[in-house]
PAMI-555302 format. One record per atom (N, C-alpha, C): x, y, z; residue in one letter. Coordinates in steps of 0.1 Angstrom, whole numbers, plus 5000, padded with zeros to 4 digits. Layout:
PAMI-555302
XYZA...
//
This chain:
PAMI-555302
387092826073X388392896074X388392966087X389192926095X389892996111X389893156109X389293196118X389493356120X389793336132X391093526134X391093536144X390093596155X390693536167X389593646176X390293776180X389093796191X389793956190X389394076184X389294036171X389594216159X388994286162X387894246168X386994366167X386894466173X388294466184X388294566193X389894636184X389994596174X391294666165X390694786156X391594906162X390795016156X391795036147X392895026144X393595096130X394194956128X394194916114X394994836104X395994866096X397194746094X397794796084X397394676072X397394706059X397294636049X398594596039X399094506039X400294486031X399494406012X399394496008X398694475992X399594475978X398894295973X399594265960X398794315955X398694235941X397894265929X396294195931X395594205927X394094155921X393094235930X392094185930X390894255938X390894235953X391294145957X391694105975X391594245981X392694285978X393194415988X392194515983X391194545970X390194655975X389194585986X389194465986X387594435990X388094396001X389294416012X390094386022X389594556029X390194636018X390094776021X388694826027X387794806018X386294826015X385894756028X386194626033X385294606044X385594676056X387194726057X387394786069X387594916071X386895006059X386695126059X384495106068X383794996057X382894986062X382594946078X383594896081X383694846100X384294916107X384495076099X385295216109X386595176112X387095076106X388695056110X389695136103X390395226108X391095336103X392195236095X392595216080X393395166067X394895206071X395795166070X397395226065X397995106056X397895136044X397995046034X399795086029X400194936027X401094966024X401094856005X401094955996X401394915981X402194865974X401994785964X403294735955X403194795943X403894895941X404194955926X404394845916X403294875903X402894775890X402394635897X401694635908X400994575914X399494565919X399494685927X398394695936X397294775927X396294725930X395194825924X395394985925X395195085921X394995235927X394195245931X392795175934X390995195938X391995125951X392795105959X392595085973X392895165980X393895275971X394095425979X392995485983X391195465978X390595545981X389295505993X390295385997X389095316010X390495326023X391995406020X392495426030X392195546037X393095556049X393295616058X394595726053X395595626048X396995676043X397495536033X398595596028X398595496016X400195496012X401295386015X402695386006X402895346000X403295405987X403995265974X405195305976X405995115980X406695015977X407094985966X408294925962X408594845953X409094715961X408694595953X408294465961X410094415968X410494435982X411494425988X412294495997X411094635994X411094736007X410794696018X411394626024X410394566042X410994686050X411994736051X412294826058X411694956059X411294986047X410595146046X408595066051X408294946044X407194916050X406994916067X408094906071X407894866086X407594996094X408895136087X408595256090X407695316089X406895276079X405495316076X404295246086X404195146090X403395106099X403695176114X405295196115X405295256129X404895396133X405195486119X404895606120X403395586123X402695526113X400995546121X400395426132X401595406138X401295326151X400095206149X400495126136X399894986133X400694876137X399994836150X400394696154X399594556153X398694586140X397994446134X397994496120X398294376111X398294376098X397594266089X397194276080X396994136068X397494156056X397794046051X398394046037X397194016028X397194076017X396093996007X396494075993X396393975982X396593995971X397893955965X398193865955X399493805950X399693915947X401493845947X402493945938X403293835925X403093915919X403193825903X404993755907X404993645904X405893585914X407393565906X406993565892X408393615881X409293715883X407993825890X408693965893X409993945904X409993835909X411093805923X412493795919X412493795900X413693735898X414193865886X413293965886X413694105875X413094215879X411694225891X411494395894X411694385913X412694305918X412694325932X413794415933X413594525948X414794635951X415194585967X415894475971X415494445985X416694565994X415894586001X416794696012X417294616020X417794656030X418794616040X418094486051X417094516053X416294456064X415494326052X415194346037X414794186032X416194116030X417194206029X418294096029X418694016041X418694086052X418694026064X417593926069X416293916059X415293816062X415693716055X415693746042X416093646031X417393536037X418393606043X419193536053X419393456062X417593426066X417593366076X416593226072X416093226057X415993086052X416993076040X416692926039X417392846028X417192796016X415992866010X415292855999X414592955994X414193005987X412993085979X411293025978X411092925983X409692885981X408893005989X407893005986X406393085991X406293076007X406392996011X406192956026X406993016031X408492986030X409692966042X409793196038X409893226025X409893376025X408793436032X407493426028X406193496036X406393456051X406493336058X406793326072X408193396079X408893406068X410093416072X409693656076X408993666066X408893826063X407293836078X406993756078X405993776090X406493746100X407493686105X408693666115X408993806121X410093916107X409993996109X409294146116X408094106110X407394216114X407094196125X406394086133X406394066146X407494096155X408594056156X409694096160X409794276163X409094326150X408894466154X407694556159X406694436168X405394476172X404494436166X404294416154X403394426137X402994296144X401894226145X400894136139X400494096134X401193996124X400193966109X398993876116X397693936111X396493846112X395993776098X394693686097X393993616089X393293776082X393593746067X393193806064X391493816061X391393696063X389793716061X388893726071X389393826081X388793816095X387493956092X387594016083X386794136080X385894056069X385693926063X385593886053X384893706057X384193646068X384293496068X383493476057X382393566050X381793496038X382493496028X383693546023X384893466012X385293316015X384893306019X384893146027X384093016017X385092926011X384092866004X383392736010X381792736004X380592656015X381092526005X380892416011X381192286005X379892266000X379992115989X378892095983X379092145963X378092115954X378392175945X377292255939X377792415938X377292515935X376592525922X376692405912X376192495902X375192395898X374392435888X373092315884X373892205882X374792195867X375592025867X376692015876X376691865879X377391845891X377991745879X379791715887X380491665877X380091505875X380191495861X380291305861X380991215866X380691145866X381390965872X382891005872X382990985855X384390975855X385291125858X384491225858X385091375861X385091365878X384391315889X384391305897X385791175905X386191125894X387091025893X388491085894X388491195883X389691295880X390091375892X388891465899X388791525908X389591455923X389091325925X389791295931X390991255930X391391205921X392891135915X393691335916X392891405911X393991555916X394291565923X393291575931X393391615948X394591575957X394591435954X395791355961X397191445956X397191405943X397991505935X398291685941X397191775942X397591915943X398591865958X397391815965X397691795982X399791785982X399891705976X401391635970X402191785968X401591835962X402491965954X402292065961X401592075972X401292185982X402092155994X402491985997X403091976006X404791986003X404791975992X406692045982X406792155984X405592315987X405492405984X405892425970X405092355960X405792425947X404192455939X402992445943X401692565941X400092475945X399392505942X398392485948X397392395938X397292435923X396292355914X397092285905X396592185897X396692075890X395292055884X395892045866X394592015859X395191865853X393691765851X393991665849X392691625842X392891485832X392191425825X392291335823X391491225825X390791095822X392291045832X392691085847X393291045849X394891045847X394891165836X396191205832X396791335837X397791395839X398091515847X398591605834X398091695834X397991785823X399091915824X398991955836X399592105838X399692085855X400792155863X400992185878X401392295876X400792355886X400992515893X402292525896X403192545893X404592665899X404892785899X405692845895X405793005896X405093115891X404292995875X403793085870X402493135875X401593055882X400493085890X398793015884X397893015889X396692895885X395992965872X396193085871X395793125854X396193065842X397793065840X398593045830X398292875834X398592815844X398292675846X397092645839X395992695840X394692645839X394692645823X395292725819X395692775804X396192675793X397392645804X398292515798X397992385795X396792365808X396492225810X395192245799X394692345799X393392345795X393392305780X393992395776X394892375760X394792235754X395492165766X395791995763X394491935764X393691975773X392391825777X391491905771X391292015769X390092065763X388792025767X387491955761X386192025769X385791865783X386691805783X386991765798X388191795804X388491885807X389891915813X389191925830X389491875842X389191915851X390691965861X389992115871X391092195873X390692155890X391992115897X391592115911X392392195917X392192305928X392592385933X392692385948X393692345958X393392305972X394292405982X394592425992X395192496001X396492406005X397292366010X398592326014X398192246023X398692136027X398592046038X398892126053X399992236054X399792336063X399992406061X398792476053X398592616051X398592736063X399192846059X399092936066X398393016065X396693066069X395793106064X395793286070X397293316070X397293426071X398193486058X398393406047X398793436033X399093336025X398493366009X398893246004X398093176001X396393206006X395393126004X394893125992X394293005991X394192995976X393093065968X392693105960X391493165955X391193175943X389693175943X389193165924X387693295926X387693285915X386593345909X386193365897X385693495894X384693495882X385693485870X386893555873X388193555860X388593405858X388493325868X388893145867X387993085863X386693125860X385593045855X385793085836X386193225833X386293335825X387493195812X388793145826X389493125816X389192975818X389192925822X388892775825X387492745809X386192805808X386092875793X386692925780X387692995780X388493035771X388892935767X389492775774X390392645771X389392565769X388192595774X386992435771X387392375784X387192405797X387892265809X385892325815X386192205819X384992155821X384192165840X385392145847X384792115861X386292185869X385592305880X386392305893X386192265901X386892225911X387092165924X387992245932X387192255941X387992365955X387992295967X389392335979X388492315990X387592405996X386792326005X385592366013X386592446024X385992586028X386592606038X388292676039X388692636030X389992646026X390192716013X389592806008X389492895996X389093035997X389293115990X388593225992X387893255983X386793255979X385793275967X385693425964X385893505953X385193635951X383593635943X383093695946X382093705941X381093585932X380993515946X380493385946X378993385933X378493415938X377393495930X376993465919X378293525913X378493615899X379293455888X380293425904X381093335899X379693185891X379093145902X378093045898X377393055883X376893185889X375993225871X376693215859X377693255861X379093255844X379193065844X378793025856X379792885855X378692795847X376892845852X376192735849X375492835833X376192915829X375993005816X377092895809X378192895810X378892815804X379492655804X377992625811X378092475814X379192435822X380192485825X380992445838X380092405855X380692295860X380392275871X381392305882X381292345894X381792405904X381492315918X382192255923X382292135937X383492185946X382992205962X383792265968X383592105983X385092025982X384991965988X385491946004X
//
């Protein structure tokens, strides 16, 4: 996974934070690398433990770009990272867009993930702001290729895995999401709005204790948001349905708690391949 160069001579950040653990452990490394925080929050989103690794801290409601921008200028942040979804239902019953997302939103012609996040990092640049890789405080979230866990998938699970892959690759190049669970060659569930939880859920449901789940990055991913990521909660529910084998890319993922994630996986017989 591409990092930028540079950072290290970046003494204050701004952080633009969804929901999940990203944006503490975003926060946490760059409180630990003396990098002065200006976190900007999504109310019924963001964790509250990231207020306490900032510098300063605003909650947002998800469509405020304009009061976010003011807030980076007031504390003179001209580099930022995004990290952590925003539950993506919320786009169509808890958004308040101010004057300046209307005027973004404006300037594409669809609602997919891409053309809005590029279109809202357009923006900020425009106003000094920098969006960087968010994993530039972070290259070991980086997933190592190879497979992680004692069992490695079988013949015909290694058959599925690739028959996905072609598949996610397909549905990342639509921008319409990132994982696809499939069996014995059958396509079970695709990722769209609802996100790779409820997918994994869906598909899981259906294939049960061979369900295999593949999870890939976009054919042109923008590895400054939007990256794909799993962990110990995706091992947790991939379990909960009986699915049998993940597949990630190499390189192209962001792992949390790699660790932790293996141990749960080879506790519950799941196998883990990062290709």
């Amino acid at each position: 996974m591409r990092n930028d160069k540079g950072m290290d001579r970046i003494e204050r950040l701004g952080l633009i934070a969804g929901g999940g653990q990203f944006p503490v452990i975003v926060a946490k490394a760059a409180q630990e690398k003396g990098i002065k925080l200006y976190a900007v929050a999504h109310i019924d989103e963001t964790d509250p433990q990231v207020a306490s690794f900032t510098d300063e801290i605003e909650w947002v409601h998800l469509g405020q770009i304009g009061r976010l921008i003011k807030f980076f200028k007031k504390n003179n942040v001209r580099n930022a990272v995004m990290a952590g979804a925003i539950t993506k239902t919320k786009m169509f019953s808890n958004v308040r867009p101010d004057l300046k997302a209307l005027a973004v939103l404006a300037t594409i012609d669809h609602t997919k993930d891409d053309g809005i996040l590029r279109a809202f990092a357009n923006a900020l640049e425009k106003e000094g702001i920098t969006v960087r890789f968010a994993t530039f405080l972070l290259p070991e979230l980086s997933a190592p290729g190879g497979c992680w866990t004692r069992r490695k998938p079988s013949k015909s699970e290694m058959e599925d895995i690739k028959f996905g892959w072609k598949l996610a690759k397909e549905i990342g190049r639509l921008d319409i999401g990132q994982s696809i669970v499939v069996r014995d060659g059958s396509v079970l569930a695709v990722e769209a709005i609802e996100g790779t939880d409820a997918t994994i859920r869906r598909g899981g449901m259906l294939g049960r204790d061979k369900t295999v789940v593949v999870k890939v990055s976009k054919p042109k991913q923008d590895m400054r948001f939007d990256v794909p990521a799993v962990g110990v909660k995706t091992i947790e529910i991939m379990h909960e349905v009986g699915a049998s084998v993940l597949a990630v890319e190499a390189g192209g993922t962001v792992v949390f708690n790699r660790k932790e994630m293996t141990a749960l996986a080879d506790e519950y017989g799941i196998a883990i391949i990062a290709l």
